[in-house]
Legacy VTK file of the C-alpha trace (Angstrom):
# vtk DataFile Version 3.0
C-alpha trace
ASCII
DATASET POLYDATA
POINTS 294 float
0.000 0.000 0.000
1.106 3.552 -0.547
2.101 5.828 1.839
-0.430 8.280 -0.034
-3.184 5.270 0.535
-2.235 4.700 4.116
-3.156 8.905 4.139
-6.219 8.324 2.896
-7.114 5.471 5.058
-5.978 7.266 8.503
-8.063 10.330 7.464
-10.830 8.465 6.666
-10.938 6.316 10.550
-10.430 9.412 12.025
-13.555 11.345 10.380
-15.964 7.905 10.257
-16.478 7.953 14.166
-17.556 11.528 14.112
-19.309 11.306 10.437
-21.422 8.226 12.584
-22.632 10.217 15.970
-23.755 13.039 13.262
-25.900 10.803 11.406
-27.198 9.081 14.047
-27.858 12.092 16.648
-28.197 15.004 14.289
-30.190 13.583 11.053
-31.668 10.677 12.842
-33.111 12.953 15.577
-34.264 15.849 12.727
-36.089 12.551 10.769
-37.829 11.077 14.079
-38.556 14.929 14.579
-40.526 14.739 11.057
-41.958 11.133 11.439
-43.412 12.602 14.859
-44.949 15.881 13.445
-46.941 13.968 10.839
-48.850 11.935 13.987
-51.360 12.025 16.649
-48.755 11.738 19.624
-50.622 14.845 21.910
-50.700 13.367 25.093
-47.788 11.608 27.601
-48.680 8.113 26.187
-46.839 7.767 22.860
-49.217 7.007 19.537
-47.673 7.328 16.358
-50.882 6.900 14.263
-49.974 9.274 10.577
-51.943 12.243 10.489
-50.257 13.760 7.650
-49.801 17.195 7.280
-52.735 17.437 9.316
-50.888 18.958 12.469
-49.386 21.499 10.573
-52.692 22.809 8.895
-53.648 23.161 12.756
-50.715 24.814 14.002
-50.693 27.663 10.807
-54.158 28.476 12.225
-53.387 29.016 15.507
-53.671 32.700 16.387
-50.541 32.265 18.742
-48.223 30.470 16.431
-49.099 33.464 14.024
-48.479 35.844 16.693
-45.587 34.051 16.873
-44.371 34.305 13.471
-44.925 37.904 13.397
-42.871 38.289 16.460
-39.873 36.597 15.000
-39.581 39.092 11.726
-40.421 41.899 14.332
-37.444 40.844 15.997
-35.422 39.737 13.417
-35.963 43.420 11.694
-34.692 44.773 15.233
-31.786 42.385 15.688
-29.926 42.063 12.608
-29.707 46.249 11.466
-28.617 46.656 15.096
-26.102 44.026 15.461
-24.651 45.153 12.043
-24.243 48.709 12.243
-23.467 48.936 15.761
-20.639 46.453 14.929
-19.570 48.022 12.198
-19.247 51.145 13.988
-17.330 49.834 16.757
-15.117 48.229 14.443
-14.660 50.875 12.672
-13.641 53.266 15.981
-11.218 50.281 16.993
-9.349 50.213 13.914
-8.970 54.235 13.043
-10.013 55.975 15.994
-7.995 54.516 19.084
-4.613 54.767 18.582
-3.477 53.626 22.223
-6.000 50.433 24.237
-7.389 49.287 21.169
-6.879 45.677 22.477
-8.606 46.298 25.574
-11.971 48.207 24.234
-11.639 45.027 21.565
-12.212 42.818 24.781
-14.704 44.970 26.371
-16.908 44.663 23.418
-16.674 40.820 23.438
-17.055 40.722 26.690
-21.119 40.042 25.958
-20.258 37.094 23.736
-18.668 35.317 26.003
-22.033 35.021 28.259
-24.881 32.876 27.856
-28.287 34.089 26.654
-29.860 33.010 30.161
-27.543 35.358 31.913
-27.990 38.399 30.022
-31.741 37.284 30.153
-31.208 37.791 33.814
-28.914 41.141 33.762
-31.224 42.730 31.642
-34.235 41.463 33.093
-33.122 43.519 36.437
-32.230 46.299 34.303
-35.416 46.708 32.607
-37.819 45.594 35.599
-40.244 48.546 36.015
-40.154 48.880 39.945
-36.511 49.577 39.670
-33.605 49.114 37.563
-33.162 51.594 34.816
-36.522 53.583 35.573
-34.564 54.533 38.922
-32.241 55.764 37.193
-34.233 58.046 34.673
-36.053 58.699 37.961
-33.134 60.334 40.154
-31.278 62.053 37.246
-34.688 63.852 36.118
-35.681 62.165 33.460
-38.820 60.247 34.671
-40.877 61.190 31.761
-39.249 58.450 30.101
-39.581 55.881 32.628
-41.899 52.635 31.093
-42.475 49.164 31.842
-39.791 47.748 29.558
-40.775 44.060 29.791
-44.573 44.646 31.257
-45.587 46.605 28.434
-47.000 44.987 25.012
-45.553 47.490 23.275
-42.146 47.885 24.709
-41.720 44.346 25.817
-40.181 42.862 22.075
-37.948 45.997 21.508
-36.259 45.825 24.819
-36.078 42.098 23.860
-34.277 42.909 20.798
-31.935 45.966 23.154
-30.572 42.665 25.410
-29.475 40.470 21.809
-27.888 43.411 19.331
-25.802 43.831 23.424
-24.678 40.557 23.264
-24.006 39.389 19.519
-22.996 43.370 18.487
-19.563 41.940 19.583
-19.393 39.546 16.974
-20.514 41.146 14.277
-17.515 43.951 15.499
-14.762 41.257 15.528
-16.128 40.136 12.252
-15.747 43.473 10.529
-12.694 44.375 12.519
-10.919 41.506 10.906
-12.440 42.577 7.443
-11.027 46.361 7.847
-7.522 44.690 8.954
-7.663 43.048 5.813
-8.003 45.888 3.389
-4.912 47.379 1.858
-4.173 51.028 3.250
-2.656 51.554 -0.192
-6.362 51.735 -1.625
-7.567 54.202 1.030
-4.591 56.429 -0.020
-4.718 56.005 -3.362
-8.846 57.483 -2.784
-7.603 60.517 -0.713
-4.965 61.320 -3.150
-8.236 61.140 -6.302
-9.669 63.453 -3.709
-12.169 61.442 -2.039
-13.219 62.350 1.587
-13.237 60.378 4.347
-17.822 59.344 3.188
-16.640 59.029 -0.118
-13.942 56.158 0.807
-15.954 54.627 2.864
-18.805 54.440 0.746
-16.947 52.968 -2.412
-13.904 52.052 -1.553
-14.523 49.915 2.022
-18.114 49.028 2.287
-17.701 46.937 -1.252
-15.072 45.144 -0.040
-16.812 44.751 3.559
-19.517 42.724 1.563
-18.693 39.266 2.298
-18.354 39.828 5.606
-21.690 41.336 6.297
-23.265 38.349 4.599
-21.614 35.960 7.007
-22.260 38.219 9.310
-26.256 38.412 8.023
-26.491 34.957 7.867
-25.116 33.961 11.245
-26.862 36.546 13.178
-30.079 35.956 11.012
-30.683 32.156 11.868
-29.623 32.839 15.473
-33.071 34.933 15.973
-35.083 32.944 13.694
-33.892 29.951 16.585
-34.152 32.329 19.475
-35.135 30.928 22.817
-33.817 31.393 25.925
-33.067 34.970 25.980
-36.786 35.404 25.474
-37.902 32.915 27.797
-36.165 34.034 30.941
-36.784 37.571 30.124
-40.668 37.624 29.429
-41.279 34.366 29.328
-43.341 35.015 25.662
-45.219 37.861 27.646
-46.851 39.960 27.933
-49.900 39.047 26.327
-47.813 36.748 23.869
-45.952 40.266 22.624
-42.701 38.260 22.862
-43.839 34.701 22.065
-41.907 32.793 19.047
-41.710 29.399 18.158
-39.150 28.456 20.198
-40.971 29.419 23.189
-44.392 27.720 22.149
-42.076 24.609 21.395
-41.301 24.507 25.003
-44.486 25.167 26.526
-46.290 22.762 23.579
-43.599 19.719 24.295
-43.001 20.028 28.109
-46.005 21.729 29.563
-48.841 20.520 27.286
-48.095 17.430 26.250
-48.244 18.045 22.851
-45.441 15.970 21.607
-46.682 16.330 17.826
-47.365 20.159 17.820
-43.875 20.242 19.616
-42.435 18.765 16.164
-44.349 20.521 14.161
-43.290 23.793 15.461
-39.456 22.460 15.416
-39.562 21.077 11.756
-41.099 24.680 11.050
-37.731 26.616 12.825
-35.667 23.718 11.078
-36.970 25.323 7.418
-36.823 28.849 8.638
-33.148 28.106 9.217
-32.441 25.676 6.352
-33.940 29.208 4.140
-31.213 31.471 5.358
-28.544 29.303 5.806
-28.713 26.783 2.020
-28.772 29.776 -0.222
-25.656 31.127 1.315
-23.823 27.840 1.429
-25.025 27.156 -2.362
-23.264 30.858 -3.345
-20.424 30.094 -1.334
-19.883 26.944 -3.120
-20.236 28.514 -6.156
-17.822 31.146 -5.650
-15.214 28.748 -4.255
-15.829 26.531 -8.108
-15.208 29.808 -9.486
-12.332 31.043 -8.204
LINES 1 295
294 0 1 2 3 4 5 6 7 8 9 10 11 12 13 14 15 16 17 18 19 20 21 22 23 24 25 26 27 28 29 30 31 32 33 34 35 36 37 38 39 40 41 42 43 44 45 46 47 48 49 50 51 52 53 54 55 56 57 58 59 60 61 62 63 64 65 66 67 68 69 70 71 72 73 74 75 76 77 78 79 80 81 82 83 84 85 86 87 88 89 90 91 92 93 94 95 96 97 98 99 100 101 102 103 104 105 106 107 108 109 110 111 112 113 114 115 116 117 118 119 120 121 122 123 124 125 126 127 128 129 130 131 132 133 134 135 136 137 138 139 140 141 142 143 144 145 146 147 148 149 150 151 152 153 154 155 156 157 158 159 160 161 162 163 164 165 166 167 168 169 170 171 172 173 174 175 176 177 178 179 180 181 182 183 184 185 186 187 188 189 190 191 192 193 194 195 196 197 198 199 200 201 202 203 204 205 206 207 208 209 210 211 212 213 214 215 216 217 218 219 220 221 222 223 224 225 226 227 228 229 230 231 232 233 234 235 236 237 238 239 240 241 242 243 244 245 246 247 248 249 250 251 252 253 254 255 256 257 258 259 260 261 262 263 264 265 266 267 268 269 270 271 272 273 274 275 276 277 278 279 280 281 282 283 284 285 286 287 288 289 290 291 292 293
């Protein structure tokens, strides 16, 4: 046997054991997932009598799960602009407009990422509680007129929702763009000021075209993050008030684990699957593409 065969082989035994578990407890699970969506499994005793699509004709007329879908773009419309531009422009301030610390305000703006939704959930959960927090604070430095109830309010409750995520994921989207700007030439941004270009006029054409991949990634990984949202929500509001925060990852829970409906569960989780499988194919199909190209 070759040595280039005896490559080939080794690679292969060291990938099979991990290609296996993925099969098994990725794909399996997602197909018993499906299998259980298209039955009448809706109480703790198992039955996996085929319905069809039956369960999801009932679920797409639920007033909640619509409620629900109309929550997620309301978020999603929040989350994503936010996460970008705010990470843009702290990108942008790290890489032109510190000279001196850069490194540390780099960490400081992580700093978020490296939490877990359930405790900034909690942090901001005390923050925005209406009895105290940061109506206090409006409170003692004169500014009561602005004071709400963040989280008790209908109105209020999805956007400060949506303030708690662009806090925590802003960070990536800033390293992500950070390492984009550290990765364009400073010969073309001189090249513009010496054409006579302003410091708009560069950034316009010269650095937000060639920023373009990144915000895609950064689009795409952000984007099926809040389609998928869960437990930032849930120890927040809990899907209140009056629903104004419910999504399907949230009725999932409370469908599966608190009402026994084992089949609506899997409905509602095949349903996230395809809202994620929509944002995430398309860009894995044009990355493909380009790669074939190039």
């Amino acid at each position: 046997m070759s040595p280039q065969k005896r490559d080939e082989l080794a690679a292969i035994a060291l990938v099979m054991p991990s290609f296996f578990l993925i099969l098994i407890f990725v794909y399996g699970f997602i197909a018993w997932t499906g299998y259980i969506s298209l039955t009448d499994w809706r109480s703790m005793i198992p039955s996996y009598n085929l319905v069809g699509l039956r369960n999801y004709a009932e679920l797409f007329a639920l007033p909640r799960f619509q409620a629900d879908i109309r929550n997620t773009v309301v978020f999603t419309m929040l989350f994503l602009p936010g996460c970008t531009i705010l990470g843009l422009a702290l990108a942008m301030l790290i890489d032109t407009g510190i000279k001196r610390g850069g490194a540390f305000f780099q960490n400081i703006y992580l700093f978020p990422l490296s939490l877990s939704f359930v405790v900034t959930g909690t942090v901001w959960a005390w923050i925005f509680n209406p009895t105290a927090g940061l109506n206090v604070l409006l409170e003692r430095i004169g500014l009561g007129f602005l004071r709400s109830g963040w989280i008790t309010d209908p109105k209020m409750a999805l956007f400060s929702v949506a303030v708690a995520a662009v806090w925590q994921m802003s960070g990536f989207a800033m390293a992500s763009y950070l390492a984009g700007l550290r990765g364009i030439d400073n010969e073309l941004r001189e090249a513009a000021r010496v054409d006579g270009a302003g410091e708009w006029e560069t950034f316009r054409y010269i650095i937000l075209p060639m920023l373009r991949p990144v915000t895609m990634s950064v689009l795409v990984m952000l984007g099926h993050s809040s389609l998928k949202i869960f437990d930032l929500i849930f120890v927040m509001t809990n899907g209140g008030p009056a629903n104004a925060t419910d999504v399907p990852g949230v009725y999932m829970f409370v469908a599966t684990f608190l009402q026994d409906l084992f089949a609506r569960g899997a409905c509602i989780a095949m349903v996230m699957l395809g809202m994620v499988t929509s944002v995430i194919v398309p860009y894995l199909v044009r990355q493909m593409r380009r790669e074939v190209s190039v």
